[in-house]
N, C-alpha and C positions, 0 to 999 in steps of 0.2 A: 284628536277629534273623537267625540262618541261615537262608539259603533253603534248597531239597532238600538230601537228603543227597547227599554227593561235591561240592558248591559251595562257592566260597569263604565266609566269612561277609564280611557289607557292614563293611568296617571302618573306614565312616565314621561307626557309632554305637558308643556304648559295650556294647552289647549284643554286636555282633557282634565289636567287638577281644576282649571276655570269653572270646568263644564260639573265635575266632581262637587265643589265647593257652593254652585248655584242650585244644586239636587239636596246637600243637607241646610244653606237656610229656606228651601222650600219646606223642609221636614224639621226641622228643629222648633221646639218650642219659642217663644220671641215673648219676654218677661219686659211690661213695663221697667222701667227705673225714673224716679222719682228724685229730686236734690231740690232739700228745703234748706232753711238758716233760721238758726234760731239768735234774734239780735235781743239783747238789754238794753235796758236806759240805767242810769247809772242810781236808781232808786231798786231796780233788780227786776221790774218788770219787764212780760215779754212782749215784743211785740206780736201782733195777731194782726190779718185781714179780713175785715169782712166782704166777703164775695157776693157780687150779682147772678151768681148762678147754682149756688147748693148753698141751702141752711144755715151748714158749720162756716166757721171761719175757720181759717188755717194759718200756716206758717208762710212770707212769703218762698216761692219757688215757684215748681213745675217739671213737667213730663221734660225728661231729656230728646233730644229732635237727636235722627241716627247722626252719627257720626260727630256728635256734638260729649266734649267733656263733662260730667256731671257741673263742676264747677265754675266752669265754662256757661252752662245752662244757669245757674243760680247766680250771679252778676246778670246776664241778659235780661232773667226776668225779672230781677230786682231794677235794672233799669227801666224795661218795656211798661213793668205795672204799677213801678211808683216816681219813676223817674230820677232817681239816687243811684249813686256808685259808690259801693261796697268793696272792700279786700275781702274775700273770699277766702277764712282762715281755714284751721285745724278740722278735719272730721271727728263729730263729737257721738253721732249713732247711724249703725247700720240697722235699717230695719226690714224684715221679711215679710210683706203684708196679704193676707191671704184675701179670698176672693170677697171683694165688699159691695153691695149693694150693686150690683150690676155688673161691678168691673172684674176682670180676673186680676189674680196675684201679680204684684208685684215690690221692689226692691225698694224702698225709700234711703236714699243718702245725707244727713242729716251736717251740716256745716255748720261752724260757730261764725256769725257775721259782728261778733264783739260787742262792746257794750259803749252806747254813746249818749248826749244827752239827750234826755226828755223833749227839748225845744228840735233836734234835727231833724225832726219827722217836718217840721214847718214849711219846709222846701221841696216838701214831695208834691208829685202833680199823679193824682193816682188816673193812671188808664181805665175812662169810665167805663167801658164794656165789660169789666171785669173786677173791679176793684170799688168798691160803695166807700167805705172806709179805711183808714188804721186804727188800731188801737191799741195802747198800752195797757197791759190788765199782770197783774198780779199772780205769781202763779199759784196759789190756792186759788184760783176765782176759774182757771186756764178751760177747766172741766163743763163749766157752764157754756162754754161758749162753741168747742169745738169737737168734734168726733170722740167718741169715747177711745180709742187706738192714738189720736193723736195727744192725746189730753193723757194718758200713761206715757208716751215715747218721752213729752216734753219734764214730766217726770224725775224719769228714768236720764234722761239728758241732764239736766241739773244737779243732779245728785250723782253721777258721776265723774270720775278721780278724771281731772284734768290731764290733757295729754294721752289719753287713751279710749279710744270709741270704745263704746258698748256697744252690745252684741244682743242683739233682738230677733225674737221669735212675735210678731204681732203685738207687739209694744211691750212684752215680756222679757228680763233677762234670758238669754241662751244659756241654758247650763253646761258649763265647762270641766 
């Protein structure tokens, strides 16, 4: 049990590592993490969503909910917002994203959701409160459409060696 307030807790019971453990995630920083998929169609474009709620269009995903696997997260929402189920492949980029337009930094986790036909998207029922559209687009074209940070990761994604995530600094190679 914690002694006075301002005292370590005794963290030779279980009571006080409890008490210990609930005092650093008060104080610990708490970093979004982010799990998007980058899918193909078997022409090589990517898929994009256009969203009802910011400008850009993105990859499908979303904010990881605590206690929830990144990948675990990227099936949900690929369910929740287009109505499709995906195998949730290989990690293809980790990304470091610093503080952007209002949001503080965070982690984006970048999955390959594979490459399928052009026609499978016909079966999607996109969740309207969030979801306007899909689109298949080209990735020269990718930069038109979505964040300048996301439009290098996707990139940076494509052009890296299969089987091995790339390592990003803000949609930048991490240099090694």
């Amino acid at each position: 049990m914690a002694k006075s307030s301002g005292e370590r807790p005794d963290l030779g019971t279980e009571s006080g590592r409890l008490a210990f453990i609930k005092i650093l995630n008060s104080r610990l920083p708490k970093k979004r993490l982010i799990a998007q998929g980058l899918l193909r169609d078997t022409e090589g474009r990517v898929l994009l969503c256009e969203l009802r709620y910011k400008k850009d269009w993105d990859l499908p995903g979303g904010v990881v909910d605590p206690g929830e696997s990144p990948a675990a997260c990227l099936a949900r929402e690929v369910r929740e917002e287009l109505g499709l189920d995906f195998a949730v492949g290989g990690l293809i980029a980790v990304n470091w994203l610093p503080p952007y337009r209002g949001w503080d930094d965070a982690l984006l986790l970048l999955f390959d959701l594979g490459e399928v036909p052009t026609d499978r998207l016909d079966d999607a029922t996109l969740q309207p409160r969030e979801i306007a559209a899909v689109h298949w687009v080209d990735p020269g074209e990718v930069g038109g459409h979505v964040a300048p940070y996301t439009a290098s990761m996707i990139a940076e994604a494509i052009e890296a060696d299969p089987g091995r995530p790339v390592e990003l600094d803000n949609s930048v190679p991490r240099e090694i």
